[in-house]
Backbone as a ProteinNet text record, in pm:
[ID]
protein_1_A
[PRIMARY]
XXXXXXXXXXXXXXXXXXXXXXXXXXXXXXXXXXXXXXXXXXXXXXXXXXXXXXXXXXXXXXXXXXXXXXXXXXXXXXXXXXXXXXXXXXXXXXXXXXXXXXXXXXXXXXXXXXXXXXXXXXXXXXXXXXXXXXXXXXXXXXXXXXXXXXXXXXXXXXXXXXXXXXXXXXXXXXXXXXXXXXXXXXXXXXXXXXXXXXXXXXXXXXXXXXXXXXXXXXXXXXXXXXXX
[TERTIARY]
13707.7	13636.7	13565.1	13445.8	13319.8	13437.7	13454.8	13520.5	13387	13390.2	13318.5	13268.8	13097.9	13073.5	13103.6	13106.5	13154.1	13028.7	13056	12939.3	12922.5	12793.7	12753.9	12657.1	12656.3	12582.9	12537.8	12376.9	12316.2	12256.8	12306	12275	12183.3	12060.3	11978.4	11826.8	11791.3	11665.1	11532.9	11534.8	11400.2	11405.1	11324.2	11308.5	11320.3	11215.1	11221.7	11305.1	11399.2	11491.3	11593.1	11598.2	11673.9	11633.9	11502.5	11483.4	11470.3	11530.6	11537.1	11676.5	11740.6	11916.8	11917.6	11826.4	11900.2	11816.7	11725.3	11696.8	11785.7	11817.4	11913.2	12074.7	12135.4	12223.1	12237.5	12113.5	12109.5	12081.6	12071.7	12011.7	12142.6	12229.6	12397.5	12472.5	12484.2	12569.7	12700.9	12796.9	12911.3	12912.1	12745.5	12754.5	12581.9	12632.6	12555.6	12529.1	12406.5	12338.9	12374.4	12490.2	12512.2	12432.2	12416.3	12418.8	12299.2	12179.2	12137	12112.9	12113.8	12073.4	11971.8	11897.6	11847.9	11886.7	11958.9	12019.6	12210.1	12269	12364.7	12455.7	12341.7	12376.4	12344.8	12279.3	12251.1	12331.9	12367.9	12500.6	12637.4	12689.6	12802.2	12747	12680.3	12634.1	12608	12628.8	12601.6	12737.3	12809.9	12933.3	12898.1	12795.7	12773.5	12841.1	12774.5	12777.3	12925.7	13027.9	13133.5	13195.6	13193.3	13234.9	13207.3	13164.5	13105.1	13198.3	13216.6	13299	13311	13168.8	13101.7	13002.5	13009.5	12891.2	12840.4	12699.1	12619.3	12529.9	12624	12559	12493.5	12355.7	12290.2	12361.7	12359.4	12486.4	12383	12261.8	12128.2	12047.1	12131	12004.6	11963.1	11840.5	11842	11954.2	11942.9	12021.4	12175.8	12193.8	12385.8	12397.2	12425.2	12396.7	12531.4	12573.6	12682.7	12817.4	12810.1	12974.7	12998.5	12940.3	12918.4	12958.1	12874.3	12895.6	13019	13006.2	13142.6	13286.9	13324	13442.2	13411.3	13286.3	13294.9	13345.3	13274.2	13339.4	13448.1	13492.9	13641.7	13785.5	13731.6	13826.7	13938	14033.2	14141.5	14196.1	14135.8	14157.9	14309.5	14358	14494.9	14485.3	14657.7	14643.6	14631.5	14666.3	14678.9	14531.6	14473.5	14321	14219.9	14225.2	14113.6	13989.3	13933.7	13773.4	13715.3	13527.6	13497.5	13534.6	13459	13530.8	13358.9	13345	13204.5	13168.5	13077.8	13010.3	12895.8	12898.8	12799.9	12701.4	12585.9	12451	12401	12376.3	12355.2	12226.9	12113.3	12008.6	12065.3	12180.2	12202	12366.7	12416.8	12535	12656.1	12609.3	12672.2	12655.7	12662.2	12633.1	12740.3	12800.5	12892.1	12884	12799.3	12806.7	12892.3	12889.7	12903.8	13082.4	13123.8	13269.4	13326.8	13223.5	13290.1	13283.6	13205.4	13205.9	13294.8	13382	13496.2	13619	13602.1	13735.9	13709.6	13587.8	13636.1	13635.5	13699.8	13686.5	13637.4	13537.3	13445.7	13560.9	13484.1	13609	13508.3	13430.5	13361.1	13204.9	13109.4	12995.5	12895.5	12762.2	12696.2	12548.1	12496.2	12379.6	12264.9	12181.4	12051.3	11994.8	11975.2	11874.6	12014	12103.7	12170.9	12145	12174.9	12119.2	12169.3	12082.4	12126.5	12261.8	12290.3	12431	12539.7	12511.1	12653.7	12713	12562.9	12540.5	12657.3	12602	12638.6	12785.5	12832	12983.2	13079.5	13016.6	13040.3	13098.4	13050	13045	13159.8	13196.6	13257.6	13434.8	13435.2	13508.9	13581.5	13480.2	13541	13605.8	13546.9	13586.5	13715.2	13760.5	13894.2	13922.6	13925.1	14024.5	14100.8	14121.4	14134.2	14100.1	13994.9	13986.4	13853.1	13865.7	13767.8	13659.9	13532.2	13374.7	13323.1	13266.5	13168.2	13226.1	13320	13452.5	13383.6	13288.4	13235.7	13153.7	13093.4	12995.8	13094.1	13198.2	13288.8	13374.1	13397	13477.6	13403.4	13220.2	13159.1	13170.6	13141.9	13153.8	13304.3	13412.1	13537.2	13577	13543.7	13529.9	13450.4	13290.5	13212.3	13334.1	13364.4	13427.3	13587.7	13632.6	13779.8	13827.7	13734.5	13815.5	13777.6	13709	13714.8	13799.5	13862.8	13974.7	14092.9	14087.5	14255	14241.8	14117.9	14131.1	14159.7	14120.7	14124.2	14287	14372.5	14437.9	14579.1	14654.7	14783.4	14910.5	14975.8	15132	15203.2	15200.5	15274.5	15194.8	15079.9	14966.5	15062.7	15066.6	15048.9	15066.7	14924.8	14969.2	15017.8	15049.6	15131.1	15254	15386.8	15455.6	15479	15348.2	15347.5	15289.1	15331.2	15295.9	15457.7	15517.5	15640.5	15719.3	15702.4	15815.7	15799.9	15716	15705.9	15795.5	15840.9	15957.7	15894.8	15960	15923	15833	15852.4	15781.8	15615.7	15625	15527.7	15444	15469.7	15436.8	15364.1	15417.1	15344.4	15209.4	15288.1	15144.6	15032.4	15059.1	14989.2	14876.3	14912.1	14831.7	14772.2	14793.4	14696.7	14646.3	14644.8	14519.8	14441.6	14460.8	14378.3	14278	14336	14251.2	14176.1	14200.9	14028.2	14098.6	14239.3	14267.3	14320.7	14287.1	14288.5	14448.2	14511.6	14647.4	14669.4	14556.2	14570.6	14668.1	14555.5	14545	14703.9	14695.9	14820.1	14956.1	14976.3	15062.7	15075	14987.7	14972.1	15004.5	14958.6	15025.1	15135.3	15248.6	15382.8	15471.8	15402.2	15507.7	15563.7	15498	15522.2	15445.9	15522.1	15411.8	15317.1	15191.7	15096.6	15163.4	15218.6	15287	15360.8	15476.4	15504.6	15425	15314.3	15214.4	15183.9	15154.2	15086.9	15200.4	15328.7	15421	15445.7	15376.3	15438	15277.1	15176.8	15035.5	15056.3	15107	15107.2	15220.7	15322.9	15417.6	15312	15245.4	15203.7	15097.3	15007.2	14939.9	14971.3	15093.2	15134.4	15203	15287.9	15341.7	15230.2	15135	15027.3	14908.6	14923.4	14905	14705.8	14699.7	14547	14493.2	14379.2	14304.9	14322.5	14281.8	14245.2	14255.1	14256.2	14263.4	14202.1	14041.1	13948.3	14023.4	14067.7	14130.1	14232.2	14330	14422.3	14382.6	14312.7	14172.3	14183.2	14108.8	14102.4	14249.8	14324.4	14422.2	14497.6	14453.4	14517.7	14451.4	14351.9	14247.5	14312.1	14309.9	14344.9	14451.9	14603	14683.1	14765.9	14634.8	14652.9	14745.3	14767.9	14789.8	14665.3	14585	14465.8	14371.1	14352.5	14257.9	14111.8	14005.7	13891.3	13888.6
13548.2	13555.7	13422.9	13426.6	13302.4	13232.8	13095	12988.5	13001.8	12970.2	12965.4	12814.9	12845	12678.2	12572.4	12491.5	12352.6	12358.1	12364.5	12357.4	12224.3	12160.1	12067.8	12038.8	11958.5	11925.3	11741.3	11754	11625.8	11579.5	11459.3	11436.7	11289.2	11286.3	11134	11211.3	11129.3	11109.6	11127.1	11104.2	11156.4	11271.3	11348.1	11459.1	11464.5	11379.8	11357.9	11374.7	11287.7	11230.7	11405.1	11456.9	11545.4	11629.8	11683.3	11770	11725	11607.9	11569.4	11608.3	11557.4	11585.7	11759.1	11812	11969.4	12054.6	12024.7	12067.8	12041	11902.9	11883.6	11924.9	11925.4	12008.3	12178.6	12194.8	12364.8	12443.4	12314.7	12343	12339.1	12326.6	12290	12443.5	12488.5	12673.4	12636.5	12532.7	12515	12422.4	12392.7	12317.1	12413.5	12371.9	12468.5	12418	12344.3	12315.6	12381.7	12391	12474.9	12437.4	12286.6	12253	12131.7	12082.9	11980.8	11924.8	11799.8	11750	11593	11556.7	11478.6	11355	11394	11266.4	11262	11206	11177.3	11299.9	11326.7	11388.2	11550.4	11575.7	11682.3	11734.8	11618.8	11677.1	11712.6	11636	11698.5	11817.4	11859.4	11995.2	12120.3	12085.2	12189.9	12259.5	12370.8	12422	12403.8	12503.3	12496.1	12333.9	12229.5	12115.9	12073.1	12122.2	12082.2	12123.6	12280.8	12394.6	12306.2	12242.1	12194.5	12136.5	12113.6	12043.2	11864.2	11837.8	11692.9	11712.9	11589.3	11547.7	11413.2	11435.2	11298.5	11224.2	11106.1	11055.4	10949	10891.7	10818.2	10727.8	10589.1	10484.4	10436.3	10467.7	10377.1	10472.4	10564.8	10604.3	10589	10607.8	10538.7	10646.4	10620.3	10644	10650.2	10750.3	10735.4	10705.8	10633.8	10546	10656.7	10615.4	10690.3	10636.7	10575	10489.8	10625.7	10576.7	10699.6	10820.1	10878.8	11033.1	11051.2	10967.1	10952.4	10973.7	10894.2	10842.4	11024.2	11051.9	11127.7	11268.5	11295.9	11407.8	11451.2	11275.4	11300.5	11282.9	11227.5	11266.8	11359.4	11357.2	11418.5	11511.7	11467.5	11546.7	11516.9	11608.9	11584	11625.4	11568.2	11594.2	11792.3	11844.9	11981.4	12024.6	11983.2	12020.8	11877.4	11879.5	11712.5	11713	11853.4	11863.1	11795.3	11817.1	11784.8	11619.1	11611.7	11447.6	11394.7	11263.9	11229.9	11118.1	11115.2	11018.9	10940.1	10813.9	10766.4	10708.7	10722.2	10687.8	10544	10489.9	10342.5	10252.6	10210.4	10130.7	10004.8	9949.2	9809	9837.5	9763.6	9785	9710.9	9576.6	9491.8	9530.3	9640.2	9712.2	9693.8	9597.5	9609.9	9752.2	9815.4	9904.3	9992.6	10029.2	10087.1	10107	9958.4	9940.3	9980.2	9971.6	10036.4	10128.3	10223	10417.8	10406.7	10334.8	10392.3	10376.2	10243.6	10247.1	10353.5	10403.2	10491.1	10650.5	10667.4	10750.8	10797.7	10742.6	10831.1	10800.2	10906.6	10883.9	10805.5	10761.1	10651.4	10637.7	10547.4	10519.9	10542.1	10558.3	10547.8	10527.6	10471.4	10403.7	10519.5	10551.9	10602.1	10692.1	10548.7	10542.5	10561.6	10637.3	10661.3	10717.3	10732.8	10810.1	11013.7	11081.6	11217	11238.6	11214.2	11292.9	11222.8	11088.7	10993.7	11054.2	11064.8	11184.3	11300.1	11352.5	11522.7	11511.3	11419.6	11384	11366.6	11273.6	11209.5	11335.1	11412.9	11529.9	11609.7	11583.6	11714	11636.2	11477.9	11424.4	11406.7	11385.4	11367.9	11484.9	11578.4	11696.3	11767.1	11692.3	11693.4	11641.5	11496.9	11398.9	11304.7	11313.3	11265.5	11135.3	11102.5	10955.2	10864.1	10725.9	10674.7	10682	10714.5	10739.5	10594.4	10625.8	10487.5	10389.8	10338	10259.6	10106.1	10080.3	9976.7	9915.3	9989.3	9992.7	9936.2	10058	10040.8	9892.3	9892.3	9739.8	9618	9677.4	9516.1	9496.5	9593.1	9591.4	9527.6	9609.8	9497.7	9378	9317.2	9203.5	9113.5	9152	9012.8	9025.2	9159	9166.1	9140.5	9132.8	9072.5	8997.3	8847.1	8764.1	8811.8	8847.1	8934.9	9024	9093	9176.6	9135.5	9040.6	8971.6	8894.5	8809.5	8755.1	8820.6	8962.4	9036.4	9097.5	9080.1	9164	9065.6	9132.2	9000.4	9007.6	8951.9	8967.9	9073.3	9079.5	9240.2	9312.7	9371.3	9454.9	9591.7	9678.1	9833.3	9823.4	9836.5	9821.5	9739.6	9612.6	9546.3	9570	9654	9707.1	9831.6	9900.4	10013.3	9988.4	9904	9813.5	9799.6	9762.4	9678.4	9793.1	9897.8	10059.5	10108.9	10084.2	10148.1	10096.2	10198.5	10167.4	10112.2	10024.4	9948.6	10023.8	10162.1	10195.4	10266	10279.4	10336.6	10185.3	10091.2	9965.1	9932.3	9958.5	9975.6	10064.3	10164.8	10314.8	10259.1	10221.9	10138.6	10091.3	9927.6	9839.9	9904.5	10039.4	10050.9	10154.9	10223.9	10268.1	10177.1	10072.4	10012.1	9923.2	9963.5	9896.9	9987.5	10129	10205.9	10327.9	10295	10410.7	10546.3	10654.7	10780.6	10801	10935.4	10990.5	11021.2	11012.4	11063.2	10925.6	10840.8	10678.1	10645.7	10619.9	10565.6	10629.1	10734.1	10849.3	10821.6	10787.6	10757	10605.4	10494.8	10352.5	10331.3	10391.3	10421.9	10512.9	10567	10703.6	10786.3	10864.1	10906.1	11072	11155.3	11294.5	11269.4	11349.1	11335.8	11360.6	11531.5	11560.7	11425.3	11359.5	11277.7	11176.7	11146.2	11042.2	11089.1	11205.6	11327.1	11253.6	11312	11286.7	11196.9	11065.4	10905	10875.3	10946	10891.7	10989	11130.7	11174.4	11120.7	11048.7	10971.4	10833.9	10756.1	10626.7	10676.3	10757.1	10775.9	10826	10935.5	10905.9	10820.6	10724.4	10603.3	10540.9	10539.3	10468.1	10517	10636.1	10688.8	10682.9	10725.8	10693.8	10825.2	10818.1	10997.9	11029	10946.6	10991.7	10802.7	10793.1	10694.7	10565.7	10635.3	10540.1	10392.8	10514.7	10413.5	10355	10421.7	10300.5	10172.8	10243.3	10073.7	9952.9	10067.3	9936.1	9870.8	9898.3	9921.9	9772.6	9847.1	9717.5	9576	9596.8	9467.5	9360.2	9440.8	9403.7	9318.9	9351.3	9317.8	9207.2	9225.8	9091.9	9243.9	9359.9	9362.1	9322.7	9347	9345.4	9233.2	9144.5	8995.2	9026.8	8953.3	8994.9	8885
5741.2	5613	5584	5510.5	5479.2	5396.4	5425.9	5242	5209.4	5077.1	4969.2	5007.5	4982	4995.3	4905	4911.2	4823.1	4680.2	4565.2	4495.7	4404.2	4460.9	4417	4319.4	4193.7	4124.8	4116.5	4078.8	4035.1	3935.2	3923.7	3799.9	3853.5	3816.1	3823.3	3720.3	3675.1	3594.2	3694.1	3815.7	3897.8	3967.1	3926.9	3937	4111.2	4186.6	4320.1	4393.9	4359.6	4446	4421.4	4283.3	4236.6	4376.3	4347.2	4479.8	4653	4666.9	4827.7	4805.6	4736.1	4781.6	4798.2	4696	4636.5	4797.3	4842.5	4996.9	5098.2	5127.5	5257	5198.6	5073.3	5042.8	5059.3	5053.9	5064.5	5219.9	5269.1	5388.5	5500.4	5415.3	5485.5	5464.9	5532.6	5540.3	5430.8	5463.7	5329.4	5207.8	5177.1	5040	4957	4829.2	4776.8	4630.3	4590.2	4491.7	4346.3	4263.8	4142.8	4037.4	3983.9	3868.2	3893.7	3804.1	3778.9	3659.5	3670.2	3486.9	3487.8	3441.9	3430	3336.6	3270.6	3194	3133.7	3113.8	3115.4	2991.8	2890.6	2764.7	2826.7	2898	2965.9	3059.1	3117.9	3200.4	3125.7	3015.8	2946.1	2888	2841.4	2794.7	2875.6	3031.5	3123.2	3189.8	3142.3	3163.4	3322.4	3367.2	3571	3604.9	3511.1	3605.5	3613.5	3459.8	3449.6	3569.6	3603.3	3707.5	3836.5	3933.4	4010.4	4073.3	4237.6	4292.7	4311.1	4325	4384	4280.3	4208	4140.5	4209	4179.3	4274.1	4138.3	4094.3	4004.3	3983.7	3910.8	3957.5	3857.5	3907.9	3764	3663.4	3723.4	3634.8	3589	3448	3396.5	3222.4	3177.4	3026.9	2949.5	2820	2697.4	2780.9	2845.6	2911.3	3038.6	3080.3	3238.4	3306.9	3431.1	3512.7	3503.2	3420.2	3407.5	3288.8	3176.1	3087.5	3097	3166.8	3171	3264.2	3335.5	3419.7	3332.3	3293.8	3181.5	3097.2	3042.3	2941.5	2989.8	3154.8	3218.7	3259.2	3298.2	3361.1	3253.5	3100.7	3000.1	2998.8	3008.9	2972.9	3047	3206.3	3323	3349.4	3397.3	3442.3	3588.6	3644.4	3842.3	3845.8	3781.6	3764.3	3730.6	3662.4	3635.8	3691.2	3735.5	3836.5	3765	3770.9	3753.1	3887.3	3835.8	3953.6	4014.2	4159.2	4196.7	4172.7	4120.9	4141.4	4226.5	4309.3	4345.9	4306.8	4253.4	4226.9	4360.4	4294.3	4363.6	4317.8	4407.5	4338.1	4431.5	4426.4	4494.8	4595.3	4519.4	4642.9	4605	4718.5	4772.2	4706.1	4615.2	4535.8	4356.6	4383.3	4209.7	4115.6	4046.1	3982.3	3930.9	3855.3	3764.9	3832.7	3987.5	4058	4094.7	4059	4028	3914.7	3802.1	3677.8	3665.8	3761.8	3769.6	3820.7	3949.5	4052.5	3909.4	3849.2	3788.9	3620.3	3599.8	3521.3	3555.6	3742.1	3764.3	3891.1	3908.7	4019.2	4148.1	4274.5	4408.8	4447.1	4423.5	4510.6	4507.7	4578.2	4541.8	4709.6	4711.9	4805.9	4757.3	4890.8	4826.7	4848.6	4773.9	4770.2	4877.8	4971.5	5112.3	5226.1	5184.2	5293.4	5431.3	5564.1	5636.7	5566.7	5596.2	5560.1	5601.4	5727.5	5737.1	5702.1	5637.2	5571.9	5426.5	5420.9	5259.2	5227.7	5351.7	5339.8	5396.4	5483.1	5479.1	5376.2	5343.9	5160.2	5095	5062.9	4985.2	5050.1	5193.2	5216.6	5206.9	5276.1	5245.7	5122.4	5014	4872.4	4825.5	4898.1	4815.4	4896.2	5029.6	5061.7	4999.3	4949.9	4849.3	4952.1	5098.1	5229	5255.7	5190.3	5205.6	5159.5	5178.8	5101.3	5131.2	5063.8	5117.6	5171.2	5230	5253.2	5254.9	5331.4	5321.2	5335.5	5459.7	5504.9	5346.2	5230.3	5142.7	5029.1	5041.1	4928	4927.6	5075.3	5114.4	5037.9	5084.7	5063	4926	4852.6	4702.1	4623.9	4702.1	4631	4690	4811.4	4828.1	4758	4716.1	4616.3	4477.6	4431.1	4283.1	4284.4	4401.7	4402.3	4310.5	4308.9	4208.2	4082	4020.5	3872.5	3836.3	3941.9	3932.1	3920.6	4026.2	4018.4	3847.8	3829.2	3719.3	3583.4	3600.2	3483.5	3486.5	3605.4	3588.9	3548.7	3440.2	3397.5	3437.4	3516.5	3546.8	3520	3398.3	3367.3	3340.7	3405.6	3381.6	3411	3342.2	3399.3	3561.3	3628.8	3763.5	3848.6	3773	3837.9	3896.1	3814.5	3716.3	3862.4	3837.9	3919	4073	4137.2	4252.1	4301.9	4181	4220.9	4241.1	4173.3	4208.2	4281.2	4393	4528.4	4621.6	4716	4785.5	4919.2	4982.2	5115.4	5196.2	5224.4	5298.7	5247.2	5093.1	5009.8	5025.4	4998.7	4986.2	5110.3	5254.7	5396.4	5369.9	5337.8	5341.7	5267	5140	5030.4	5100.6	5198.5	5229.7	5304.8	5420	5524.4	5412.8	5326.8	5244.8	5188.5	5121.9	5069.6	5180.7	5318.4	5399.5	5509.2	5419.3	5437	5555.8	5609.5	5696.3	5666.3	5708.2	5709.7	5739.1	5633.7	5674.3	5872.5	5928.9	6047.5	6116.6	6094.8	6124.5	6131	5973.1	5918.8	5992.7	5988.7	6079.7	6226.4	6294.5	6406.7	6457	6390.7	6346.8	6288.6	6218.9	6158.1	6227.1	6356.9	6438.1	6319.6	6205.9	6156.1	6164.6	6092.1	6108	5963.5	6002.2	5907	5815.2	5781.5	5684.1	5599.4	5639.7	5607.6	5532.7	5589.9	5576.5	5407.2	5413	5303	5164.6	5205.3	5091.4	5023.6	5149.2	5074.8	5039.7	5007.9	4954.7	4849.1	4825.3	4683.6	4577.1	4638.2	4536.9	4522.7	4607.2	4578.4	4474.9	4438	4401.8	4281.9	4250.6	4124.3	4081	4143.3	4101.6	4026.9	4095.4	4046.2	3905.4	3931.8	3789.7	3873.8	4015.8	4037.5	4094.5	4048.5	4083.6	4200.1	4262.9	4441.5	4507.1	4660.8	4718.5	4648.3	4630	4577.5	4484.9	4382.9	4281.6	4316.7	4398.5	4476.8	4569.3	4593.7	4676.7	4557.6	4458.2	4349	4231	4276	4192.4	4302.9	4447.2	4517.7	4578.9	4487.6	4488.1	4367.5	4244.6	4113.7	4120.8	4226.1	4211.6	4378.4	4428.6	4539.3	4614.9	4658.9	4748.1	4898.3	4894.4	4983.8	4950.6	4990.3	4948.5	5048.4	4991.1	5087	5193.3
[MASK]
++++++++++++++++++++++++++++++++++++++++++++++++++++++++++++++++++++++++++++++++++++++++++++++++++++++++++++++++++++++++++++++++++++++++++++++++++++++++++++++++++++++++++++++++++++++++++++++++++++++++++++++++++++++++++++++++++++

């Protein structure tokens, strides 16, 4: 029997760019164009776009930028109801803004001028939840913003707190996620079964109180597990 293709919505202010993604998306047999919006206030108002698996959001647009609509979509999501996962779209690779979509939310960021098929990965990856997008992109980005993170973050922060309740071996799994490797990886480097691998990333992850990997990346920047 067909799965159902992945349904994707976009959200950016140029119409252009709206229709290059919504062609090479449609042009893919398991992903499928549901929802578009042109501005940030347009997208909370569009039930399709809420419905949507992958949102592709641009972080730079006028009146509600993508941090914005970000935060406003992913409100009051719980692990039982996720909603969609979003990706922000961003022009250069050192985008702070681009850090403040991951931490209010998004699974991760990619740039613009990607090649097509990093794109259309992106999308299929995120929407496993499996692992971090654009890892090399995402890396460069929390390495320049490292020390702002550690600086922002205080001894007894929340995740500090929730760093320290992980058990020795959650604490292992931890560092090789935050350093970009796949349950396969990690499983295979630990002589462990994937399965296994599976169980000690859905306790670290609610220990951590974090949507998906992404935010454990950043969660273990914040708190000096991972230094650039």
């Amino acid at each position: 029997m067909k799965e159902n293709p992945i349904r994707v919505a976009l959200v950016d202010d140029q119409l252009l760019v709206r229709s290059g993604f919504r062609m090479l998306i449609n042009s893919q047999p398991d992903l499928e164009v549901v929802a578009e919006a042109s501005t940030g206030r347009e997208a909370l108002a569009s039930p399709a776009l809420a419905g949507a698996d992958v949102i592709l959001m641009d972080v730079r647009m006028p009146e509600m930028n993508g941090i914005q609509t970000t935060e406003h979509l992913l409100a009051g999501r719980t692990k039982d109801s996720p909603g969609p996962r979003v990706i922000v779209l961003t022009t250069f690779d050192l985008d702070e803004y681009a850090l403040s979509a991951i931490q209010a939310g998004a699974s991760g960021f990619l740039l613009k001028d990607a090649p097509p098929e990093e794109l259309l990965e992106s999308i299929r990856t995120v929407f496993r939840g499996d692992a971090v997008i654009a890892p090399s992109t995402t890396r460069r980005l929390l390495d320049h913003v490292a020390p702002i993170l550690r600086r922002a973050t205080l001894p007894d922060s929340m995740h500090v707190k929730a760093v320290e309740s992980l058990t020795p071996r959650e604490r292992e799994v931890f560092g090789l996620i935050a350093n970009g490797q796949s349950n396969p990886e990690i499983a295979a480097g630990l002589f462990l079964s994937e399965a296994t691998v599976k169980t000690h990333v859905g306790h670290i992850l609610a220990k951590l109180n974090a949507r998906d990997r992404v935010q454990a990346v950043v969660i273990a920047y914040e708190t000096g597990v991972v230094s650039p």
